[in-house]
C-alpha positions as CSV (number, residue, x, y, z in Angstrom):
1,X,-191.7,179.9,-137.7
2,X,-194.2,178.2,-136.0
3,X,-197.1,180.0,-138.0
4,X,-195.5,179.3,-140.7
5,X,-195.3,176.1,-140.6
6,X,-198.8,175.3,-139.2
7,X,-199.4,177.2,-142.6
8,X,-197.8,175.3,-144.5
9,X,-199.4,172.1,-143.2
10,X,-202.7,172.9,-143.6
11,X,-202.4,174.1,-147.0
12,X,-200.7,170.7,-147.4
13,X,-203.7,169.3,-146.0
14,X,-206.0,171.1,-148.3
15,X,-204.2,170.3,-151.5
16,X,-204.3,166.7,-150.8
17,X,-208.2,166.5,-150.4
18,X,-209.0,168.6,-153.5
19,X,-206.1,165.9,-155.2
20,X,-208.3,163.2,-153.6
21,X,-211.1,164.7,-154.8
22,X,-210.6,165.7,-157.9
23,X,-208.6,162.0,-159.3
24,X,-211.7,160.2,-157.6
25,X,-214.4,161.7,-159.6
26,X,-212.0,162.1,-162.8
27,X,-211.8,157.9,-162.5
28,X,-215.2,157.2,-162.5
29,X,-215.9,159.4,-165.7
30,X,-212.9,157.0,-167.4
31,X,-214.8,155.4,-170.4
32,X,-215.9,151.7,-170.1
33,X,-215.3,149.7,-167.1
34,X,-212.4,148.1,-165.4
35,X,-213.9,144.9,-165.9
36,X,-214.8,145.4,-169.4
37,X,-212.9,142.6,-171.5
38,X,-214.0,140.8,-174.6
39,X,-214.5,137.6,-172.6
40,X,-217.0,138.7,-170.4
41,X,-220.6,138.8,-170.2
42,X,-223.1,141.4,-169.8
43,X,-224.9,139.7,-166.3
44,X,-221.0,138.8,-165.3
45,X,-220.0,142.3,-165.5
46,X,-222.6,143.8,-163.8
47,X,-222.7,141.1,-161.0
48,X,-218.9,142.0,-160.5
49,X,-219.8,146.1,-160.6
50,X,-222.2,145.1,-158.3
51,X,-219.5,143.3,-155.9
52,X,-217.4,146.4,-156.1
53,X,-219.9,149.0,-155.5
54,X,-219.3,150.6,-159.0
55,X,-223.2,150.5,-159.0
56,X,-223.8,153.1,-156.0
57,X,-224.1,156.6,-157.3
58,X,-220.6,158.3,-157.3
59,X,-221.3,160.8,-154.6
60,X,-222.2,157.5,-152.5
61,X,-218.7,155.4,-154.0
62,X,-216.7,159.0,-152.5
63,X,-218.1,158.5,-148.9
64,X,-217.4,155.3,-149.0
65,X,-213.7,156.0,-150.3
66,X,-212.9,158.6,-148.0
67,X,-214.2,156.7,-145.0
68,X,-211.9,153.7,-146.0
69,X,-209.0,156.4,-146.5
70,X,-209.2,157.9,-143.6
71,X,-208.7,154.3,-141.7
72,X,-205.9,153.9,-143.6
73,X,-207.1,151.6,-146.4
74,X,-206.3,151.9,-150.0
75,X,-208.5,149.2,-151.3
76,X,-207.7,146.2,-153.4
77,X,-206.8,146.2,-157.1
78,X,-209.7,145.5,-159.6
79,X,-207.2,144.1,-162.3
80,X,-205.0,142.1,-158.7
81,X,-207.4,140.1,-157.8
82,X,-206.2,139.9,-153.8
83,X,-203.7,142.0,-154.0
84,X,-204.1,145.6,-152.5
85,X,-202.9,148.8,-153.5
86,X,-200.6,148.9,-150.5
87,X,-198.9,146.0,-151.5
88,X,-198.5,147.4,-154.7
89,X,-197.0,150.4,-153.9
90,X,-194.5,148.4,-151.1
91,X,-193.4,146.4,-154.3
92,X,-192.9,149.5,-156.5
93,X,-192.0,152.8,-154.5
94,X,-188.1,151.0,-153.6
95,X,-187.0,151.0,-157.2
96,X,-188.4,154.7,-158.1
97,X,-187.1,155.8,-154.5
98,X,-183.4,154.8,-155.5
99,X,-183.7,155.9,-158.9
100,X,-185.1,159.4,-157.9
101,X,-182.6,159.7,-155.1
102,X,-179.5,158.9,-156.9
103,X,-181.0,161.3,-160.3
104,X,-181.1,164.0,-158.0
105,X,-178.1,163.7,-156.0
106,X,-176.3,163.8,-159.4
107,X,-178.4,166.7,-160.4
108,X,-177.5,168.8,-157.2
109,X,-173.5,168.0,-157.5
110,X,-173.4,168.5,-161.4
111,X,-175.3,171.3,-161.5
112,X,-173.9,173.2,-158.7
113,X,-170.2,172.5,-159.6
114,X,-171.2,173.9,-163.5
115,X,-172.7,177.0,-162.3
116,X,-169.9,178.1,-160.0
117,X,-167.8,177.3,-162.5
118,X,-169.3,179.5,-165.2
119,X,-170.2,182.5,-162.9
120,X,-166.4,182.1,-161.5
121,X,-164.8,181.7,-165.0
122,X,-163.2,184.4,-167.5
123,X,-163.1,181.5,-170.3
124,X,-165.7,182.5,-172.9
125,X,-165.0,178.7,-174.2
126,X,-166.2,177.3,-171.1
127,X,-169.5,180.0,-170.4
128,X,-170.3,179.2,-174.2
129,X,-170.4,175.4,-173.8
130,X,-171.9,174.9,-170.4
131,X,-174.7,177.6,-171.5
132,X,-174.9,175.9,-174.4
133,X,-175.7,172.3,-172.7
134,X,-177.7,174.0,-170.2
135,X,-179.9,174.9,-173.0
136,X,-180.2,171.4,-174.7
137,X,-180.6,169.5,-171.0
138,X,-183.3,172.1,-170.5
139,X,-184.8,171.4,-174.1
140,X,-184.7,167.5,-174.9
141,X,-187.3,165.8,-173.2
142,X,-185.9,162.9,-170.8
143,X,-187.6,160.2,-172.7
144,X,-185.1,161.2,-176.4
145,X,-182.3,161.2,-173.8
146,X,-183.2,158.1,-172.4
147,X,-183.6,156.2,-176.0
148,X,-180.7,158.2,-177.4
149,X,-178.4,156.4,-174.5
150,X,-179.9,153.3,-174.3
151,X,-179.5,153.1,-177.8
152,X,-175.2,154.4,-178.1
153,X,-174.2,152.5,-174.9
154,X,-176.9,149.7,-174.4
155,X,-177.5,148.5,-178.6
156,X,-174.7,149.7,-180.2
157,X,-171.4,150.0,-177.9
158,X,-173.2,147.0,-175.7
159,X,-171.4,149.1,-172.5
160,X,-174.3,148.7,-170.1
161,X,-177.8,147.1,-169.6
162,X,-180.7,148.9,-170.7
163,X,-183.2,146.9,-168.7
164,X,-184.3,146.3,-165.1
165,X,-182.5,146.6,-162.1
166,X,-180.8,144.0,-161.6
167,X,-177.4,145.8,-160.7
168,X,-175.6,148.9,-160.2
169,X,-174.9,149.0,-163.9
170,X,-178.7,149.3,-164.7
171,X,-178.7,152.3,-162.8
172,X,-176.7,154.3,-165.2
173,X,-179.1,155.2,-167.9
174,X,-181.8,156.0,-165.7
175,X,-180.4,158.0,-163.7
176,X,-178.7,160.3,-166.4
177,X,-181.6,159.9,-168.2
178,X,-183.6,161.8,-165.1
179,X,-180.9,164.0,-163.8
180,X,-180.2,165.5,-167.2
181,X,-183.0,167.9,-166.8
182,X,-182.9,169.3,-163.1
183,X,-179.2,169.1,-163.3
184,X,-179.5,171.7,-166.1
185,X,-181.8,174.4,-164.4
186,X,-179.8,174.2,-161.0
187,X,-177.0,174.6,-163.4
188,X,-178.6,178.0,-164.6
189,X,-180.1,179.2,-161.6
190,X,-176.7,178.8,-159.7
191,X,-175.0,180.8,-162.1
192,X,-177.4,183.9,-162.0
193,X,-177.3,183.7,-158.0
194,X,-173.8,183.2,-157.6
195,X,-172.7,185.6,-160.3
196,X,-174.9,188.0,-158.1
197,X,-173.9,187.0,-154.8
198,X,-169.6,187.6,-156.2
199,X,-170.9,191.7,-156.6
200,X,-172.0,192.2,-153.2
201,X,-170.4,194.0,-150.5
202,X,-169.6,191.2,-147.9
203,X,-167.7,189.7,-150.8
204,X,-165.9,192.9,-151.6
205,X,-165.2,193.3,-147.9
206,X,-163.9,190.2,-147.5
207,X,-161.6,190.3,-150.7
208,X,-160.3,193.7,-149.1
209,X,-160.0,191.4,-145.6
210,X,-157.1,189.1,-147.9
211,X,-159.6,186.2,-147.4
212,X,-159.2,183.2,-149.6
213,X,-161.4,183.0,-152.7
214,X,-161.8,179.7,-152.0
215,X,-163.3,180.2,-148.5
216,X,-165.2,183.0,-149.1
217,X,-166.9,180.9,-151.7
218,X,-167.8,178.5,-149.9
219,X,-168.5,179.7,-146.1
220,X,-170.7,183.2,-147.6
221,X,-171.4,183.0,-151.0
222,X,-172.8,179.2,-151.9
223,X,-175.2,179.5,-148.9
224,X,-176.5,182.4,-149.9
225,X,-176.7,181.4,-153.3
226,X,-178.0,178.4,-153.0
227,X,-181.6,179.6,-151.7
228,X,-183.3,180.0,-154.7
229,X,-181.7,176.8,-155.8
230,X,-183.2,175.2,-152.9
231,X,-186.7,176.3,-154.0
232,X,-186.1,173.9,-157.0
233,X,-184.5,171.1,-155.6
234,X,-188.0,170.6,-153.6
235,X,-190.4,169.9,-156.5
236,X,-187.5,168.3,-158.7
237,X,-187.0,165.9,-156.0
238,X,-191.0,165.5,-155.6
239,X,-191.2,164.7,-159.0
240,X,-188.4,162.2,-159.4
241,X,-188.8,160.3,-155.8
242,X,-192.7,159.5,-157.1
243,X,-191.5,158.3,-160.8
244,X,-190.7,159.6,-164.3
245,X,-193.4,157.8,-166.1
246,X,-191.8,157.7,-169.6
247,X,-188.8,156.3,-168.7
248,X,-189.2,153.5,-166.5
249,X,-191.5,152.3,-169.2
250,X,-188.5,152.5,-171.6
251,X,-185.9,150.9,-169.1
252,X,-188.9,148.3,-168.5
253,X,-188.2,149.3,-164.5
254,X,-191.2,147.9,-161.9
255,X,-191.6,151.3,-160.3
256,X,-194.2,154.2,-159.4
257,X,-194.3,155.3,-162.8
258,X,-194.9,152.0,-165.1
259,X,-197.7,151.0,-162.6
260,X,-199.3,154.1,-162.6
261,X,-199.7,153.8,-167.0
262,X,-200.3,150.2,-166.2
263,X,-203.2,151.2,-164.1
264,X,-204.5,153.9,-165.8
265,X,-205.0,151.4,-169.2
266,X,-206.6,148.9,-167.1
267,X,-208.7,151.4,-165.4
268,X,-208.3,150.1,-162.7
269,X,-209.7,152.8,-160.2
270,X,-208.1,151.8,-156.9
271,X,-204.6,151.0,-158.2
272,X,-204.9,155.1,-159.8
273,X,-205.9,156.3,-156.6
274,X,-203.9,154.9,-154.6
275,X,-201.0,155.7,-156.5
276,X,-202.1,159.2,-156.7
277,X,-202.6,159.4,-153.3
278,X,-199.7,158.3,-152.0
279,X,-197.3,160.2,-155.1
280,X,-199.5,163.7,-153.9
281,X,-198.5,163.0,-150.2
282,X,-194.6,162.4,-151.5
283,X,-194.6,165.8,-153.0
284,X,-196.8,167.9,-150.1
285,X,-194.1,166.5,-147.8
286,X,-191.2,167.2,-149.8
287,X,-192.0,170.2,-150.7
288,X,-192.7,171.3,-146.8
289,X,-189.7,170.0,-145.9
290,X,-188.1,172.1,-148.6
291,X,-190.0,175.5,-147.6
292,X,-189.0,174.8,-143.9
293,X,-185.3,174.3,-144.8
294,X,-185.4,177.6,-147.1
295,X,-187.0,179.3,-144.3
296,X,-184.6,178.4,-141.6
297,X,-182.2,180.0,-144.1
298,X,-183.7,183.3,-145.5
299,X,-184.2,185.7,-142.5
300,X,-186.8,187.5,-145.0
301,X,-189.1,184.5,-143.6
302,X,-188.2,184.2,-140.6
303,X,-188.5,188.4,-140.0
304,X,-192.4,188.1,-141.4
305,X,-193.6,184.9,-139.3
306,X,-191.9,185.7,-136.2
Protein backbone atom coordinates (compact mmCIF):
# COMPACT_ATOMS: atom_id res chain seq x y z
CA UNK A 1 0.00 0.00 0.00
CA UNK A 2 2.67 2.16 0.71
CA UNK A 3 3.97 2.09 -2.99
CA UNK A 4 1.04 2.69 -3.98
CA UNK A 5 0.31 5.46 -2.55
CA UNK A 6 3.70 7.28 -2.88
CA UNK A 7 2.47 6.55 -6.55
CA UNK A 8 -0.33 8.01 -6.46
CA UNK A 9 1.07 11.24 -4.96
CA UNK A 10 3.57 11.87 -7.20
CA UNK A 11 1.45 11.39 -10.13
CA UNK A 12 -0.78 13.85 -8.30
CA UNK A 13 2.17 15.96 -8.14
CA UNK A 14 2.89 15.78 -11.74
CA UNK A 15 -0.60 16.43 -13.06
CA UNK A 16 -0.88 19.56 -11.11
CA UNK A 17 2.39 21.16 -12.73
CA UNK A 18 1.52 20.23 -16.24
CA UNK A 19 -2.27 21.83 -15.02
CA UNK A 20 -0.11 24.85 -13.89
CA UNK A 21 1.60 24.82 -16.86
CA UNK A 22 -0.54 24.38 -19.31
CA UNK A 23 -3.57 27.15 -17.90
CA UNK A 24 -0.56 29.68 -17.43
CA UNK A 25 0.59 29.84 -20.89
CA UNK A 26 -3.04 29.21 -22.33
CA UNK A 27 -3.86 32.78 -20.38
CA UNK A 28 -1.42 34.78 -21.76
CA UNK A 29 -2.39 33.72 -25.49
CA UNK A 30 -6.22 35.05 -24.30
CA UNK A 31 -6.85 37.90 -26.94
CA UNK A 32 -6.62 41.54 -25.76
CA UNK A 33 -5.67 42.51 -22.36
CA UNK A 34 -7.08 42.44 -18.93
CA UNK A 35 -6.85 45.97 -18.80
CA UNK A 36 -8.25 46.65 -22.19
CA UNK A 37 -11.51 48.80 -21.70
CA UNK A 38 -12.94 51.46 -23.96
CA UNK A 39 -11.99 54.17 -21.32
CA UNK A 40 -8.52 53.65 -21.39
CA UNK A 41 -5.56 54.96 -23.09
CA UNK A 42 -2.88 53.59 -25.05
CA UNK A 43 0.33 55.04 -22.54
CA UNK A 44 -2.35 54.13 -19.48
CA UNK A 45 -2.48 50.61 -20.60
CA UNK A 46 0.80 49.91 -21.15
CA UNK A 47 2.11 51.79 -17.94
CA UNK A 48 -0.34 49.38 -16.00
CA UNK A 49 1.07 46.10 -18.24
CA UNK A 50 4.16 47.50 -17.22
CA UNK A 51 3.15 47.54 -13.27
CA UNK A 52 2.10 43.94 -13.66
CA UNK A 53 4.81 42.47 -15.52
CA UNK A 54 2.55 41.55 -18.45
CA UNK A 55 5.54 43.23 -20.40
CA UNK A 56 8.31 40.47 -19.47
CA UNK A 57 8.50 37.73 -21.98
CA UNK A 58 6.13 34.87 -20.92
CA UNK A 59 8.76 32.29 -20.16
CA UNK A 60 10.12 35.17 -17.77
CA UNK A 61 6.05 35.96 -16.26
CA UNK A 62 6.20 31.66 -15.60
CA UNK A 63 9.35 31.95 -13.28
CA UNK A 64 8.04 34.54 -11.76
CA UNK A 65 4.60 32.74 -11.19
CA UNK A 66 5.88 29.64 -10.06
CA UNK A 67 8.32 31.18 -7.57
CA UNK A 68 5.42 33.13 -6.05
CA UNK A 69 3.34 29.74 -6.07
CA UNK A 70 5.58 27.79 -4.49
CA UNK A 71 5.61 30.46 -1.38
CA UNK A 72 2.21 30.10 -1.32
CA UNK A 73 0.97 33.29 -3.11
CA UNK A 74 -1.74 33.37 -5.58
CA UNK A 75 -1.38 36.95 -6.64
CA UNK A 76 -3.79 39.73 -6.62
CA UNK A 77 -6.80 40.18 -8.97
CA UNK A 78 -6.23 42.50 -12.10
CA UNK A 79 -10.06 43.32 -12.30
CA UNK A 80 -10.00 43.45 -7.71
CA UNK A 81 -7.95 45.97 -7.41
CA UNK A 82 -6.49 44.89 -3.63
CA UNK A 83 -8.13 42.06 -3.35
CA UNK A 84 -6.20 38.69 -3.93
CA UNK A 85 -7.08 35.53 -5.31
CA UNK A 86 -7.04 33.94 -1.91
CA UNK A 87 -9.54 36.13 -0.65
CA UNK A 88 -11.45 35.35 -3.53
CA UNK A 89 -11.53 31.93 -3.29
CA UNK A 90 -12.21 32.11 0.89
CA UNK A 91 -15.39 34.12 -0.21
CA UNK A 92 -16.43 31.60 -2.87
CA UNK A 93 -15.26 27.95 -2.19
CA UNK A 94 -18.13 27.81 1.13
CA UNK A 95 -21.12 28.08 -1.04
CA UNK A 96 -19.88 25.54 -3.97
CA UNK A 97 -18.51 23.26 -0.97
CA UNK A 98 -22.16 22.97 0.54
CA UNK A 99 -23.75 22.80 -2.63
CA UNK A 100 -21.38 19.99 -4.01
CA UNK A 101 -21.52 18.09 -0.68
CA UNK A 102 -25.17 18.05 -0.24
CA UNK A 103 -25.60 17.17 -4.49
CA UNK A 104 -23.63 14.31 -3.88
CA UNK A 105 -24.75 12.98 -0.72
CA UNK A 106 -28.19 12.85 -2.48
CA UNK A 107 -26.57 11.37 -5.47
CA UNK A 108 -24.96 8.42 -3.39
CA UNK A 109 -28.36 7.63 -1.31
CA UNK A 110 -30.74 7.98 -4.41
CA UNK A 111 -28.74 6.28 -6.58
CA UNK A 112 -27.78 3.35 -4.53
CA UNK A 113 -31.29 2.70 -3.05
CA UNK A 114 -32.57 2.73 -7.06
CA UNK A 115 -30.08 0.30 -8.20
CA UNK A 116 -30.67 -2.31 -5.46
CA UNK A 117 -33.97 -1.91 -6.01
CA UNK A 118 -33.97 -2.76 -9.63
CA UNK A 119 -31.26 -5.53 -9.53
CA UNK A 120 -33.46 -6.93 -6.45
CA UNK A 121 -36.96 -6.48 -8.13
CA UNK A 122 -39.10 -9.02 -10.36
CA UNK A 123 -41.41 -5.92 -11.26
CA UNK A 124 -40.86 -5.19 -14.95
CA UNK A 125 -42.93 -1.85 -14.09
CA UNK A 126 -40.42 -0.69 -11.78
CA UNK A 127 -36.87 -1.94 -13.99
CA UNK A 128 -38.72 -0.16 -16.94
CA UNK A 129 -39.14 3.17 -15.16
CA UNK A 130 -36.06 3.46 -13.15
CA UNK A 131 -34.07 2.44 -16.46
CA UNK A 132 -35.97 4.61 -18.07
CA UNK A 133 -35.01 7.77 -15.79
CA UNK A 134 -31.63 6.55 -15.48
CA UNK A 135 -31.44 7.24 -19.15
CA UNK A 136 -32.98 10.78 -19.19
CA UNK A 137 -30.75 11.88 -15.88
CA UNK A 138 -27.88 10.51 -17.86
CA UNK A 139 -29.05 12.46 -21.09
CA UNK A 140 -30.38 16.07 -20.04
CA UNK A 141 -27.73 18.29 -19.37
CA UNK A 142 -27.89 19.86 -15.72
CA UNK A 143 -28.28 23.37 -16.95
CA UNK A 144 -32.19 22.23 -18.89
CA UNK A 145 -32.82 20.53 -15.51
CA UNK A 146 -31.84 23.44 -13.62
CA UNK A 147 -34.14 25.98 -15.85
CA UNK A 148 -36.84 23.38 -16.22
CA UNK A 149 -37.18 23.49 -12.15
CA UNK A 150 -36.53 26.77 -11.56
CA UNK A 151 -38.99 27.60 -13.97
CA UNK A 152 -42.24 24.77 -12.52
CA UNK A 153 -41.41 25.44 -8.78
CA UNK A 154 -39.60 28.85 -8.70
CA UNK A 155 -41.88 31.06 -11.72
CA UNK A 156 -44.82 29.27 -12.03
CA UNK A 157 -45.91 27.15 -8.73
CA UNK A 158 -43.76 30.06 -6.70
CA UNK A 159 -42.76 26.83 -4.20
CA UNK A 160 -39.17 27.84 -3.65
CA UNK A 161 -36.53 30.59 -4.41
CA UNK A 162 -34.58 30.28 -7.38
CA UNK A 163 -31.87 32.70 -6.34
CA UNK A 164 -28.95 32.86 -3.87
CA UNK A 165 -28.40 31.28 -0.85
CA UNK A 166 -29.99 32.80 1.48
CA UNK A 167 -31.73 29.69 3.13
CA UNK A 168 -32.11 26.09 3.22
CA UNK A 169 -34.88 26.57 0.69
CA UNK A 170 -32.40 27.97 -1.97
CA UNK A 171 -30.69 24.83 -1.72
CA UNK A 172 -33.21 22.74 -3.34
CA UNK A 173 -32.90 23.48 -6.99
CA UNK A 174 -29.30 23.34 -7.03
CA UNK A 175 -28.84 20.60 -5.53
CA UNK A 176 -31.28 18.43 -7.65
CA UNK A 177 -30.24 20.31 -10.33
CA UNK A 178 -26.43 18.73 -9.67
CA UNK A 179 -27.26 15.44 -8.32
CA UNK A 180 -29.56 14.53 -11.16
CA UNK A 181 -26.70 13.41 -13.21
CA UNK A 182 -24.23 11.33 -10.86
CA UNK A 183 -27.28 10.08 -9.05
CA UNK A 184 -28.17 8.47 -12.37
CA UNK A 185 -24.84 6.65 -13.28
CA UNK A 186 -24.40 5.34 -9.62
CA UNK A 187 -27.98 4.28 -10.24
CA UNK A 188 -26.75 2.18 -13.23
CA UNK A 189 -23.61 1.10 -12.21
CA UNK A 190 -25.11 -0.30 -8.83
CA UNK A 191 -27.45 -2.30 -10.67
CA UNK A 192 -24.95 -4.15 -12.99
CA UNK A 193 -22.61 -4.81 -9.83
CA UNK A 194 -25.15 -5.85 -7.59
CA UNK A 195 -27.18 -7.87 -10.00
CA UNK A 196 -23.69 -9.57 -10.39
CA UNK A 197 -22.69 -9.82 -7.03
CA UNK A 198 -26.68 -11.68 -6.17
CA UNK A 199 -25.10 -14.81 -8.75
CA UNK A 200 -22.05 -15.54 -6.91
CA UNK A 201 -21.38 -18.36 -4.73
CA UNK A 202 -21.01 -16.67 -1.23
CA UNK A 203 -24.41 -15.46 -1.89
CA UNK A 204 -25.72 -18.84 -2.84
CA UNK A 205 -23.91 -20.34 0.20
CA UNK A 206 -25.24 -18.09 2.37
CA UNK A 207 -29.01 -18.46 1.00
CA UNK A 208 -28.36 -22.27 1.55
CA UNK A 209 -26.94 -21.14 5.28
CA UNK A 210 -30.95 -19.73 5.86
CA UNK A 211 -29.36 -16.18 6.17
CA UNK A 212 -31.52 -13.22 5.90
CA UNK A 213 -31.80 -11.59 2.48
CA UNK A 214 -31.69 -8.54 4.16
CA UNK A 215 -28.34 -9.17 5.84
CA UNK A 216 -26.70 -10.83 3.29
CA UNK A 217 -27.38 -7.67 1.31
CA UNK A 218 -26.04 -5.56 3.26
CA UNK A 219 -23.01 -7.22 5.31
CA UNK A 220 -21.54 -9.10 1.65
CA UNK A 221 -23.11 -7.97 -1.23
CA UNK A 222 -23.27 -3.81 -1.08
CA UNK A 223 -19.57 -3.80 -0.16
CA UNK A 224 -18.62 -5.63 -2.67
CA UNK A 225 -20.75 -3.93 -5.02
CA UNK A 226 -20.12 -0.81 -4.27
CA UNK A 227 -16.29 -0.75 -5.56
CA UNK A 228 -16.73 0.20 -8.90
CA UNK A 229 -19.21 2.65 -7.60
CA UNK A 230 -16.65 4.02 -5.54
CA UNK A 231 -14.42 4.65 -8.52
CA UNK A 232 -17.16 7.20 -9.56
CA UNK A 233 -18.12 8.86 -6.62
CA UNK A 234 -14.35 10.20 -6.63
CA UNK A 235 -14.39 12.40 -9.72
CA UNK A 236 -18.23 13.17 -9.40
CA UNK A 237 -17.49 14.49 -6.10
CA UNK A 238 -14.24 16.38 -7.56
CA UNK A 239 -16.29 17.81 -9.98
CA UNK A 240 -19.15 19.08 -7.89
CA UNK A 241 -17.10 20.21 -4.62
CA UNK A 242 -15.03 22.72 -7.27
CA UNK A 243 -18.42 24.08 -8.94
CA UNK A 244 -20.92 23.37 -11.76
CA UNK A 245 -20.30 26.40 -13.81
CA UNK A 246 -23.65 26.53 -15.65
CA UNK A 247 -25.63 26.49 -12.90
CA UNK A 248 -24.57 28.66 -10.35
CA UNK A 249 -24.67 31.20 -13.10
CA UNK A 250 -28.45 30.35 -13.42
CA UNK A 251 -29.23 30.25 -9.62
CA UNK A 252 -26.99 33.60 -9.61
CA UNK A 253 -24.97 31.64 -6.58
CA UNK A 254 -21.32 33.53 -5.55
CA UNK A 255 -19.42 30.28 -5.89
CA UNK A 256 -16.35 28.56 -7.63
CA UNK A 257 -18.12 28.33 -10.72
CA UNK A 258 -19.70 31.96 -11.48
CA UNK A 259 -16.21 33.47 -10.56
CA UNK A 260 -14.35 31.29 -12.62
CA UNK A 261 -16.71 32.61 -16.05
CA UNK A 262 -16.52 35.95 -14.37
CA UNK A 263 -12.80 35.78 -14.61
CA UNK A 264 -12.28 34.21 -17.57
CA UNK A 265 -14.51 37.29 -19.49
CA UNK A 266 -12.51 39.74 -17.69
CA UNK A 267 -9.30 38.00 -18.48
CA UNK A 268 -8.29 38.46 -15.58
CA UNK A 269 -5.07 36.05 -15.48
CA UNK A 270 -4.52 35.65 -11.78
CA UNK A 271 -8.18 35.20 -10.65
CA UNK A 272 -8.08 32.05 -13.65
CA UNK A 273 -5.20 30.67 -12.24
CA UNK A 274 -5.76 30.70 -9.07
CA UNK A 275 -9.04 29.28 -9.39
CA UNK A 276 -7.59 26.63 -11.49
CA UNK A 277 -5.09 25.93 -9.30
CA UNK A 278 -6.77 25.49 -6.35
CA UNK A 279 -10.07 23.45 -8.27
CA UNK A 280 -7.00 21.01 -9.86
CA UNK A 281 -5.72 20.44 -6.25
CA UNK A 282 -9.53 19.67 -5.06
CA UNK A 283 -9.77 17.03 -7.55
CA UNK A 284 -5.96 15.34 -7.27
CA UNK A 285 -6.95 15.11 -3.62
CA UNK A 286 -10.18 13.74 -3.91
CA UNK A 287 -9.53 11.57 -6.24
CA UNK A 288 -6.43 10.00 -4.07
CA UNK A 289 -8.49 9.81 -1.29
CA UNK A 290 -10.84 7.84 -3.44
CA UNK A 291 -8.21 5.41 -4.97
CA UNK A 292 -6.81 4.82 -1.42
CA UNK A 293 -10.32 4.04 0.02
CA UNK A 294 -11.03 1.57 -3.09
CA UNK A 295 -7.74 0.11 -2.46
CA UNK A 296 -8.08 -0.62 1.17
CA UNK A 297 -11.15 -2.47 -0.19
CA UNK A 298 -10.22 -4.54 -3.33
CA UNK A 299 -7.48 -7.13 -2.19
CA UNK A 300 -6.65 -7.22 -6.19
CA UNK A 301 -4.68 -3.86 -5.05
CA UNK A 302 -3.53 -4.54 -2.15
CA UNK A 303 -2.18 -8.33 -3.48
CA UNK A 304 -0.03 -6.29 -6.41
CA UNK A 305 1.45 -3.40 -4.18
CA UNK A 306 2.28 -5.43 -1.26
Amino acid sequence: MLRYTCKRILTGILSLFVLVTAAFFLTRMMPGSPFQTGNVTESVLESMEEEYGLNDPPVRQYQTYLGNLLKGDLGVSFKKPGVSVSEVIGRAWPATASLGALAILAAVVVGTCLGIWQASTKNRAVKGGIFFGTILGTGIPNFVIALLLMLCFGVKLKLLPIAGLKSAANYVLPVISLAVYPASVIARLMQNTFREEMSRDYVVLAKAKGLKWRRTAVTHILKNAWIPVLNYIGPAAAFLMTGSFVVESVFTIPGLGREFVNSIANRDYTLILGLTIFMGVTVIVINLLTDLLCACLDPRVRRTYR
